[in-house]
FIRO-248748 format. One line per field, with one value per atom (N, C-alpha, C): residue in three letters; atom name; z, x negated, y; residue number from 0. Coordinates in nm, 2 decimals. Layout:
REM FIRO-248748
residu: c(ALA_...)
atome: c(CA_...)
c3: c(Z_...)
c1: c(X_...)
c2: c(Y_...)
num: c(NUM_...)
END
This chain:
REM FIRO-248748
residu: c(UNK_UNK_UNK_UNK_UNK_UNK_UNK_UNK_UNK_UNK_UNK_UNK_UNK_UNK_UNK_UNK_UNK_UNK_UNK_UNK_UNK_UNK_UNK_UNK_UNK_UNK_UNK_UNK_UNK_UNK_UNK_UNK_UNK_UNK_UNK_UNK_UNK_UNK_UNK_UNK_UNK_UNK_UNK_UNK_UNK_UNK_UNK_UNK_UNK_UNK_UNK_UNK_UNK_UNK_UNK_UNK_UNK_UNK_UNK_UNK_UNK_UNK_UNK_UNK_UNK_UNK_UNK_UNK_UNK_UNK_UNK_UNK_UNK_UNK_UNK_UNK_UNK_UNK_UNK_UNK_UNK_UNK_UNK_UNK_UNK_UNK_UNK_UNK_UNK_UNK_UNK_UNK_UNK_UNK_UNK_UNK_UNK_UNK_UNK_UNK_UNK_UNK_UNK_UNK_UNK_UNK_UNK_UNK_UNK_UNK_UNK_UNK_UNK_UNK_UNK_UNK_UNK_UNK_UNK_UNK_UNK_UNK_UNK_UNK_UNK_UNK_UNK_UNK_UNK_UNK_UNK_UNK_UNK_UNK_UNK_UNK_UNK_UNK_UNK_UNK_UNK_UNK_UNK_UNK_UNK_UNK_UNK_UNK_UNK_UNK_UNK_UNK_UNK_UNK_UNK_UNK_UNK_UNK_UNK_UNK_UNK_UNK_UNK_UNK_UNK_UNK_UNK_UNK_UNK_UNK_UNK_UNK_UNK_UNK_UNK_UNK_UNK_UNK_UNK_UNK_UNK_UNK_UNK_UNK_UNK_UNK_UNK_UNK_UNK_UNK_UNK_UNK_UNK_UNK_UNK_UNK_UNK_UNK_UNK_UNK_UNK_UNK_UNK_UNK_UNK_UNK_UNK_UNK_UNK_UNK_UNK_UNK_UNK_UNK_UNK_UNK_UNK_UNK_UNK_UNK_UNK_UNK_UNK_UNK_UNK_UNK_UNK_UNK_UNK_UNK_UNK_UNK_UNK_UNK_UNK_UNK_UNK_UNK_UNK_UNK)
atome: c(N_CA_C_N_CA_C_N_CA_C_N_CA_C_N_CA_C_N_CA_C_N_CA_C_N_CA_C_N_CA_C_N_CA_C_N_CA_C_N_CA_C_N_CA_C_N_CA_C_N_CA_C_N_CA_C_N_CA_C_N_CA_C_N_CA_C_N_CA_C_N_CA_C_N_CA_C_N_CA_C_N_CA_C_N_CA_C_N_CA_C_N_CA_C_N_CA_C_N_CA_C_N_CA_C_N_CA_C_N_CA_C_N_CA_C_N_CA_C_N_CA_C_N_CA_C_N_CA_C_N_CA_C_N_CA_C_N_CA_C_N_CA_C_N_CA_C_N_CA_C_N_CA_C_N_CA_C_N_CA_C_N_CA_C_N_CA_C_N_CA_C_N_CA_C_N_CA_C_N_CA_C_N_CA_C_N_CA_C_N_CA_C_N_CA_C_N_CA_C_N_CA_C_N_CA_C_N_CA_C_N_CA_C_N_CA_C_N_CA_C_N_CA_C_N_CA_C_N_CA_C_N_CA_C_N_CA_C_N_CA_C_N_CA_C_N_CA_C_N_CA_C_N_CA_C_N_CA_C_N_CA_C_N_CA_C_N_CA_C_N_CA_C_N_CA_C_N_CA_C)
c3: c(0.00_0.00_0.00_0.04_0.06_-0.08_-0.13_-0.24_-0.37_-0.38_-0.44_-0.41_-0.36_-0.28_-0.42_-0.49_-0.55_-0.50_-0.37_-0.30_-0.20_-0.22_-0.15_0.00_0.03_0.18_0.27_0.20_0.28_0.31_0.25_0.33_0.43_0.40_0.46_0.63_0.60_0.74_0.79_0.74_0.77_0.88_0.78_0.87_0.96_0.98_1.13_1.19_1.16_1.30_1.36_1.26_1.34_1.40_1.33_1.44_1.57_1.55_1.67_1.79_1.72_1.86_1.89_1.81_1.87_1.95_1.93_1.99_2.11_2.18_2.33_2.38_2.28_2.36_2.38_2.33_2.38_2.47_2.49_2.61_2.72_2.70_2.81_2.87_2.77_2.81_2.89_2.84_2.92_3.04_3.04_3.21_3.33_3.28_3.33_3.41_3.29_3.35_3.45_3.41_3.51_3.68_3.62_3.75_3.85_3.79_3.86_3.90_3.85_3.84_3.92_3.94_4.00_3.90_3.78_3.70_3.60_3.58_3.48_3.31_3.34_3.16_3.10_3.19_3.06_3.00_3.07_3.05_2.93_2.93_2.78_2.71_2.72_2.64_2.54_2.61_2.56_2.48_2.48_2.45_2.33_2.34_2.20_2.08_2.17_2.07_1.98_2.09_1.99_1.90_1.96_1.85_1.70_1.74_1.63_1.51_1.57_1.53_1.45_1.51_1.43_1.32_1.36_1.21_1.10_1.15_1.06_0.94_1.05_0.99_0.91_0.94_0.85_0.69_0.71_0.57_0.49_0.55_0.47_0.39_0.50_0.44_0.31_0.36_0.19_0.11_0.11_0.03_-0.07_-0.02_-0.05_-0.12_-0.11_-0.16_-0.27_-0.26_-0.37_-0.50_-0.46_-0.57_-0.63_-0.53_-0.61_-0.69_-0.68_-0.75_-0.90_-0.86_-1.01_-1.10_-1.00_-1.10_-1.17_-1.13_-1.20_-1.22_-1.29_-1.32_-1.46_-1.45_-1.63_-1.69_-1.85_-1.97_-2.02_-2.10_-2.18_-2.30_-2.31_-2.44_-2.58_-2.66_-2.81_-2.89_-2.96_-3.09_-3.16_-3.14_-3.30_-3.39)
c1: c(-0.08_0.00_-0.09_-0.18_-0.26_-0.35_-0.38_-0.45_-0.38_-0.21_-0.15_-0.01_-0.06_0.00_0.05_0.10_0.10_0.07_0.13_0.07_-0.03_-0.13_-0.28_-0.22_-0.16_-0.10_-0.05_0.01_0.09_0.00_-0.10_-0.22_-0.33_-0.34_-0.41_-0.32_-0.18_-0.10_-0.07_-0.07_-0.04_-0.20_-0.32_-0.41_-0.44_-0.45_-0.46_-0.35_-0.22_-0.11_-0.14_-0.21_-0.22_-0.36_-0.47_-0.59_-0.54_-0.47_-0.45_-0.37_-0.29_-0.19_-0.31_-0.40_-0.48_-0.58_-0.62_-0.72_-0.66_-0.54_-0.48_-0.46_-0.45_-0.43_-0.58_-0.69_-0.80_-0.86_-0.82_-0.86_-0.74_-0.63_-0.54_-0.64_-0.67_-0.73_-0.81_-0.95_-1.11_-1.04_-0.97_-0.94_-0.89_-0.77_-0.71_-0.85_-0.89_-0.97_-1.10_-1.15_-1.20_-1.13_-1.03_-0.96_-0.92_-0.91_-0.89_-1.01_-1.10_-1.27_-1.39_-1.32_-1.42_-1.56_-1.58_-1.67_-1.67_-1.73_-1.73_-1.74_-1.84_-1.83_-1.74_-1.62_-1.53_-1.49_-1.45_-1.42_-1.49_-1.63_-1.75_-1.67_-1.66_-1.65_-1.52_-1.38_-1.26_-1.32_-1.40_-1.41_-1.52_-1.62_-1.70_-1.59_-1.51_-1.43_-1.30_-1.29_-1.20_-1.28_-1.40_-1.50_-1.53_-1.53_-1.56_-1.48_-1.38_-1.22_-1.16_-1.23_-1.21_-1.31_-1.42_-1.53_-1.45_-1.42_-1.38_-1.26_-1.12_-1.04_-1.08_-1.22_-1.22_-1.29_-1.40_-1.43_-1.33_-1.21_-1.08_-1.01_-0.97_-0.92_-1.03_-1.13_-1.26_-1.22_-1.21_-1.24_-1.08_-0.94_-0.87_-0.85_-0.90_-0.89_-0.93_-1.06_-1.19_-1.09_-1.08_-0.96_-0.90_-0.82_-0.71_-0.71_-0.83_-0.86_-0.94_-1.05_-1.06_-0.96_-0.87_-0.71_-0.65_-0.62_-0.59_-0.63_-0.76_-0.86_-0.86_-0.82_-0.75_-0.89_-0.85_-0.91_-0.98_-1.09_-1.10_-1.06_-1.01_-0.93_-0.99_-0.95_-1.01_-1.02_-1.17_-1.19_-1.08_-1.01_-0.94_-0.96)
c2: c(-0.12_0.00_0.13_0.14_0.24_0.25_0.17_0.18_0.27_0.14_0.20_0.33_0.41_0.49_0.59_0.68_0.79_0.92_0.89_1.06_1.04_1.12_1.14_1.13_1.19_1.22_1.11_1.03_0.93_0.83_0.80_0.67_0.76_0.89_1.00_0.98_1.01_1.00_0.86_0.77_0.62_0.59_0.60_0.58_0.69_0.80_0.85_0.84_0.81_0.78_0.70_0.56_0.44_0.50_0.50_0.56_0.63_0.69_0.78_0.67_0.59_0.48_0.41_0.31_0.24_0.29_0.45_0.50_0.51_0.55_0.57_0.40_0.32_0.19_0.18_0.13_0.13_0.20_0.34_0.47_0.36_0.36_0.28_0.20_0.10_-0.07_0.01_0.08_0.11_0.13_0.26_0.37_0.26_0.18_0.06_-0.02_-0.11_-0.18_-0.12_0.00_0.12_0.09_0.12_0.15_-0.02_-0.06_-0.22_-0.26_-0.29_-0.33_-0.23_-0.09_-0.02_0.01_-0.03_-0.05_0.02_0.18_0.31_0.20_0.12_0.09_0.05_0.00_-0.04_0.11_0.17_0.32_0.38_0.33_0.38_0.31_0.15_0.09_0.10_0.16_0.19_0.31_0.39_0.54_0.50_0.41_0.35_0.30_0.21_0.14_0.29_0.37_0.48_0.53_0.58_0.65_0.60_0.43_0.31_0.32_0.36_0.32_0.41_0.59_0.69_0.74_0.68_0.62_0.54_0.41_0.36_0.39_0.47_0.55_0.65_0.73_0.81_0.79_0.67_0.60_0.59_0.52_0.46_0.56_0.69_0.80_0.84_0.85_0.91_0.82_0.69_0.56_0.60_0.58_0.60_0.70_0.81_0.98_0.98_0.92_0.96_0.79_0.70_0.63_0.75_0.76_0.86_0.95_1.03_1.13_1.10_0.95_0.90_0.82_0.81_0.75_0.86_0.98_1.09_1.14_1.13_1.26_1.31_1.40_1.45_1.39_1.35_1.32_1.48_1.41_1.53_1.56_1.71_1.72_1.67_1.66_1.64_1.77_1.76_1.86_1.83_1.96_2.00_2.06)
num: c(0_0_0_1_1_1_2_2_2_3_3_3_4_4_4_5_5_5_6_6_6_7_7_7_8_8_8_9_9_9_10_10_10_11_11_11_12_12_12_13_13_13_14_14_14_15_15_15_16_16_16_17_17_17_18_18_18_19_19_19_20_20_20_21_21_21_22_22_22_23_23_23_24_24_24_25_25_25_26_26_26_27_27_27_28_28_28_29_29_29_30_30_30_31_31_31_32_32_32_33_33_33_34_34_34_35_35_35_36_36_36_37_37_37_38_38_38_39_39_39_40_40_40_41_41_41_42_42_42_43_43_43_44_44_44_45_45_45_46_46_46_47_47_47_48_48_48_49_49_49_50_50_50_51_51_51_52_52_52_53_53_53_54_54_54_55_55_55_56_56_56_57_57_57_58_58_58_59_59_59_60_60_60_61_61_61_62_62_62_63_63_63_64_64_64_65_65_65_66_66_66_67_67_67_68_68_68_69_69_69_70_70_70_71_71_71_72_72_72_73_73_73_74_74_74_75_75_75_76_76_76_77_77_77_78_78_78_79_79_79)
END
């Protein structure tokens, strides 16, 4: 769906909505287990994995864009 999307926007907003839910469930998971365990790393470790996570979402969004723009990229006119 994202590949074949027509409008630049809608895989642009599909993947950061979802970036953005999984990055609060992972901040959830770290702080949680923080807080049960007494042990600051899970805490990194929720906060590496959002960071990971908003890397990877933002490759996808380039990867997807830069498609779309060589899918429609006007021809060149002909000598008349």
């Amino acid at each position: 769906m994202i590949r074949s999307a027509k409008q630049p926007e809608l895989p642009v907003i599909l993947l950061e909505d979802l970036g953005a839910h999984l990055g609060l469930i992972f901040a959830l998971i770290g702080v949680s287990l923080a807080l049960i365990t007494g042990d600051g790393l899970w805490d990194a470790a929720g906060t590496a994995m959002t960071g990971l996570l908003l890397v990877a979402a933002r490759i996808a969004i380039s990867r997807s864009g830069r498609s779309f723009f060589e899918a429609t990229a006007s021809k060149p006119l002909a000598a008349g």
